[in-house]
N, C-alpha and C positions, 0 to 999 in steps of 0.2 A: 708366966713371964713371956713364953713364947705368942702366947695369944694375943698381950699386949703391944708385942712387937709388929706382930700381923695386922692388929686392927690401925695402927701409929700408920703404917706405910698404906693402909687403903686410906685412912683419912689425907694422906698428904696426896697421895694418887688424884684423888676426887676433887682437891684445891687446885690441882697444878691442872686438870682438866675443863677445872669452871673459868680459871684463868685464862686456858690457851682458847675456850670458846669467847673471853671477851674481848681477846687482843685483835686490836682492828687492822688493816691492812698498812695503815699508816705508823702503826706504833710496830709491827713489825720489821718496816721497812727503817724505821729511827733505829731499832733496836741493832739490824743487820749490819747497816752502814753506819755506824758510829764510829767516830774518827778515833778510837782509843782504841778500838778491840779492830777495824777491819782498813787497812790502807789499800786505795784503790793504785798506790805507782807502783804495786810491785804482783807480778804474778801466783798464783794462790799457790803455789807449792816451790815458790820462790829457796825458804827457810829450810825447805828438806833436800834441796840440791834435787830435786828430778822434775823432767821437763814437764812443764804442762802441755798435755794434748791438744792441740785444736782440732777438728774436723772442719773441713770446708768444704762449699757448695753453693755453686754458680746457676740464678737463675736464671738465663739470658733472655729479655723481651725481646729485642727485634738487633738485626744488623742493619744499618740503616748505608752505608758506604764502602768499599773498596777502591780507595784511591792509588792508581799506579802511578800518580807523576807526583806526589808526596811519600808515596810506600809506604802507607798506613791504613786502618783500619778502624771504623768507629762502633760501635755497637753498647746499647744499656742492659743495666745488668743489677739484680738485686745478688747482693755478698752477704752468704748466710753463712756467720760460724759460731762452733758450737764449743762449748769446753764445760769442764765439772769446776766449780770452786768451793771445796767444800766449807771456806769461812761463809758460805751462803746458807749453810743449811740450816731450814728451818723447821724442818722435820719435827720438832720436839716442841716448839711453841705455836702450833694451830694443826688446825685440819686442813686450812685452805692449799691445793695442790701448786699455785701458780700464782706469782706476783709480776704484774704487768708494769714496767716503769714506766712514767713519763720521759719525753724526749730532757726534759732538764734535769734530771736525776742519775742521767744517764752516764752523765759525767764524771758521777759518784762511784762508779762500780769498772776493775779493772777492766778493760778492753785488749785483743792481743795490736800489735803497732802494725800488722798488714800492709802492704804496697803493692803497686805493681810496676817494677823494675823495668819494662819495655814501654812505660806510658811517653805519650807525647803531651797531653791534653784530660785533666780530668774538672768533673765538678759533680758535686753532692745538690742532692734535687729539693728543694725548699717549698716546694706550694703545696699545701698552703700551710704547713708545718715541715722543720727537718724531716725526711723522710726516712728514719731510723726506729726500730723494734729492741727492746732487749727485755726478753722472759725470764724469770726464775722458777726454777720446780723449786719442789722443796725439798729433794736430795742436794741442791746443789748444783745443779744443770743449766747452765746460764746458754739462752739462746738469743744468736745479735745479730741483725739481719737491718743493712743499710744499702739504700738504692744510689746506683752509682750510672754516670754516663762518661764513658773510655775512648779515646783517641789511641790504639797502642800502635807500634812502629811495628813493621812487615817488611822483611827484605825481597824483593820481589826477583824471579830472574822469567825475563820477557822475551828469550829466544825464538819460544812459538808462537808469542803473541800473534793474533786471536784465539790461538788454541791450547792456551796454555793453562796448566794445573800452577794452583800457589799452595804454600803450608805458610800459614801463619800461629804463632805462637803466642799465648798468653800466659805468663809470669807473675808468679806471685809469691813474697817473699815475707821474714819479720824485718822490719829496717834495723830495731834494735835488740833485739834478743836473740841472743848466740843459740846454739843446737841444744846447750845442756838447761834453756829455759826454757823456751817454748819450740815444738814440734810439731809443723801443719801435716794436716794427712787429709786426703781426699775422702769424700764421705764416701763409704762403702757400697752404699746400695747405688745412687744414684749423684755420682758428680757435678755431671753440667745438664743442666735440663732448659731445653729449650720450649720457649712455652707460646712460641707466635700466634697459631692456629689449635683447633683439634686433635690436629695427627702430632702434633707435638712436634713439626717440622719448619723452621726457619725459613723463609722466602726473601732470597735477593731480586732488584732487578740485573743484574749481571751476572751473577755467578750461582754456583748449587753445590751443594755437599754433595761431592763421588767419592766419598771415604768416607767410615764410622769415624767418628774423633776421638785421641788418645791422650789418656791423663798419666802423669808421671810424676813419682817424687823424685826429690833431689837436692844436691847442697849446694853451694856458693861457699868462698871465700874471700875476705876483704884484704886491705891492703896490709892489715896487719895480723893476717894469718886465722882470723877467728872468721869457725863453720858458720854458717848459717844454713837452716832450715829453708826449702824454696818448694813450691810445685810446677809444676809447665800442662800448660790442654794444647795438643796440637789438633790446629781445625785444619782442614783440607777440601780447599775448594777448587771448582773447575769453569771458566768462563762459559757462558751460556754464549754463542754461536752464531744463533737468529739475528742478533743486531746486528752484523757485521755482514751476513749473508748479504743483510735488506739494503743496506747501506754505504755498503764500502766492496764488494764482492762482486752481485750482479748491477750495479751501477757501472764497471766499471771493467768488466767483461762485455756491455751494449756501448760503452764508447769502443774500445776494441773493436767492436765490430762496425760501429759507426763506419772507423775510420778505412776500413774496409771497400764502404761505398763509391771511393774514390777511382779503383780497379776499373767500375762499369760506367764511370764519366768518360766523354771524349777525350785525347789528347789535349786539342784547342780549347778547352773550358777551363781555360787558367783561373778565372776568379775564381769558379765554384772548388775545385779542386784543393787550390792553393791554401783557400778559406774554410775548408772541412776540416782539412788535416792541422789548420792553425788552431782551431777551437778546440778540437780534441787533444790534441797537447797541451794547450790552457787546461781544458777540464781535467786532464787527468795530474798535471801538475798542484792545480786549484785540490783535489781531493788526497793528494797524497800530503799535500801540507797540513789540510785539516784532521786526518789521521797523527801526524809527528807533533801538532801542537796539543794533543791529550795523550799522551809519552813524554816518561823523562829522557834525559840525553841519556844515552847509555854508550860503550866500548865499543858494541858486538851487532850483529847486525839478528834484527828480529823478521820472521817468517813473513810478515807485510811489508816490511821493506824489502824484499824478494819479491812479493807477486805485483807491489806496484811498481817497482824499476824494470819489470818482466813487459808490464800492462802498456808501460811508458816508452818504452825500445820499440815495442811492437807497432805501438802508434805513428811515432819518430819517424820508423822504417820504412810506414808508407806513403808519409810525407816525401823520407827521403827519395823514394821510388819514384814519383812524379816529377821532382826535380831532376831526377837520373835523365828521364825521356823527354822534359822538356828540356835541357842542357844537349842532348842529342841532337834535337831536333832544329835548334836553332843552329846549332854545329854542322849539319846537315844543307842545312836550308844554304847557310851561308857559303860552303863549298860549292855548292849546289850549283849557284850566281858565278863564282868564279869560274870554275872551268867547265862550267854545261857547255857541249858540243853544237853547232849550229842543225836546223833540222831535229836535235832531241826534243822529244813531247816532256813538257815541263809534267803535266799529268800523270806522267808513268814513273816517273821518280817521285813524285808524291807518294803516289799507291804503296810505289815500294818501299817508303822507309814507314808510312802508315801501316801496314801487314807488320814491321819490325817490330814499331811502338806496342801495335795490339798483342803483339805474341808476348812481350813482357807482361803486361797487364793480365793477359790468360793464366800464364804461369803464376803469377802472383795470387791470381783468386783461390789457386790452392794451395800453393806453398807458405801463405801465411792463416789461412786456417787450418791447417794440417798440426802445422809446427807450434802454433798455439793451443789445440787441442791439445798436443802431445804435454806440451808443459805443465799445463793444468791437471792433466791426469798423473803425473810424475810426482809436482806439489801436493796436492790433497789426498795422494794414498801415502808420501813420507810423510807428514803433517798429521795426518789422521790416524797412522797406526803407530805413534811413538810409544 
């Protein structure tokens, strides 16, 4: 009896093998997703009250924006998550290790409802197919992996601007499943992997990573009291320096000086005088508007708006300065006519108030290079070592 038993269960062993070697990928896949044994709306461990696991994992290609007068952030990204379902498994009917779905099939099999809660702007990439992946093992390891491109909001604070560090934060939550369904978790080994170059390092033109990035789990809750599951990556970046140097800094430290030249003109050179110090106030007016119009309006006054209203006084000053000795001068002159004494040499009261003029203009060649160096050296070591 026993032996009939034994040989009964190798003969059905051997059917149920020649069987699972003819079942194709397709009668597999019918077999999986049958709409009586497998519903794709509800999570695989929905019926047992415990959360389905996700893992996630951020492949970022490129950052491509930092925008401060929107306060936002753009950058593309493939969304890799991973969860076990075991109504998937197929373990028992083939050898095949992996069932690769098509993108329309895809719709068949549950997905978790993913978001990210700080977007401003999203869109899913289409050419020249959805660009969406979802693998099956045959334990039941569903792997989903959709290419995405993000606008997300970044609150920015621009006190040091040009020199300023930002954190911006990316968010990712379930929109509809509370904590006790689904549970995102950061993939362990490796989170957010950026994948620009070789070194496996992200290149902005403005800004660079001065901080490792930190990933963090977390809850939310909604307006009616129910947890949800959430993750946060804080990125940490720091504006790259150079543009601002090139363009906005020493441009604008040689008008400064420009306006300078005006010290070793004559008194009598009113046009040229007049006409240095007008331009230079133009231009430095001209550059500080073009600075304020790639800035949002903000309360608080930001570290450029210090060096150019610093760069603008100083200019003014020696506008104002000419105007000082030419308002002298003509005040002078016109005293001069009224009560000049008969017999006085009209030349020698020239002289004299021309030694006056020239002694302000001496003074001046180094009390306002002095007093500007000082400021600049005051600025960029507070600025620099915050």
């Amino acid at each position: 009896m026993r032996t009939a038993c034994t040989n009964l269960w190798v003969f059905l062993t051997l059917i149920q093998a020649i069987k699972a070697q003819n079942l194709q990928r397709r009668d597999i896949l019918n077999l999986l997703l049958n709409s009586s044994t497998y519903d794709p709306r509800i999570p695989p461990d929905y019926e047992k009250d415990v959360a389905t696991d996700v893992n996630v994992q951020l492949f970022v290609t490129s950052i491509d924006s930092i925008n401060a007068v929107a306060m936002d952030y753009t950058l593309h990204l493939f969304l890799r998550q991973t969860w076990t379902d075991s109504r998937l498994n197929f373990s028992h009917l083939t050898n095949i290790s992996v069932l690769e779905l098509d993108q329309k099939r895809i719709s068949d099999v549950w997905v978790p409802d993913t978001y990210f809660p700080n977007e401003k702007t999203a869109s899913f990439h289409t050419v020249t197919v959805p660009n969406k992946l979802l693998h099956i093992q045959k334990d039941g390891y569903v792997i989903y992996s959709v290419r995405l491109s993000l606008t997300l909001s970044c609150i920015m604070e621009l006190q040091y601007f040009p020199m300023d560090d930002q954190t911006c934060s990316l968010f990712i939550e379930s929109y509809g499943y509370s904590i006790e369904n689904v549970n995102l978790l950061w993939d362990y080994k490796q989170p957010v992997i950026f994948g620009a170059d070789d070194n496996n390092e992200q290149t902005m033109p403005q800004f660079y990573f001065y901080k490792e990035l930190e990933t963090f789990g977390c809850t939310t809750t909604n307006a009616f009291n129910t947890e949800f599951s959430c993750l946060q990556a804080k990125l940490y970046f720091r504006r790259n320096l150079g543009f601002y140097l090139s363009q906005v800094f020493i441009p604008g430290i040689l008008i400064v000086i420009l306006s300078w030249i005006s010290f070793w003109i004559h008194v009598d050179a009113v046009p040229a005088r007049v006409s240095l110090g007008v331009i230079c106030v133009l231009t430095m007016t001209t550059q500080s508007s073009g600075i304020r119009s790639s800035l949002p309006v903000v309360s608080y006054i930001k570290a450029i708006d210090i060096w150019m209203a610093v760069g603008l006084l100083f200019v003014f000053a020696a506008l104002l300065e000419y105007a000082y000795i030419n308002v002298q001068t003509r005040k002078h002159r016109k005293q001069s006519k009224e009560h000049e004494p008969e017999g006085k040499n009209e030349n020698d009261d020239k002289t004299d108030f021309m030694v006056r003029a020239l002694r302000v203009d001496r003074l001046s060649r180094v009390i306002f290079p002095v007093c500007y160096t000082a400021f600049n050296l005051i600025f960029w070591i507070v600025y620099l070592s915050k």
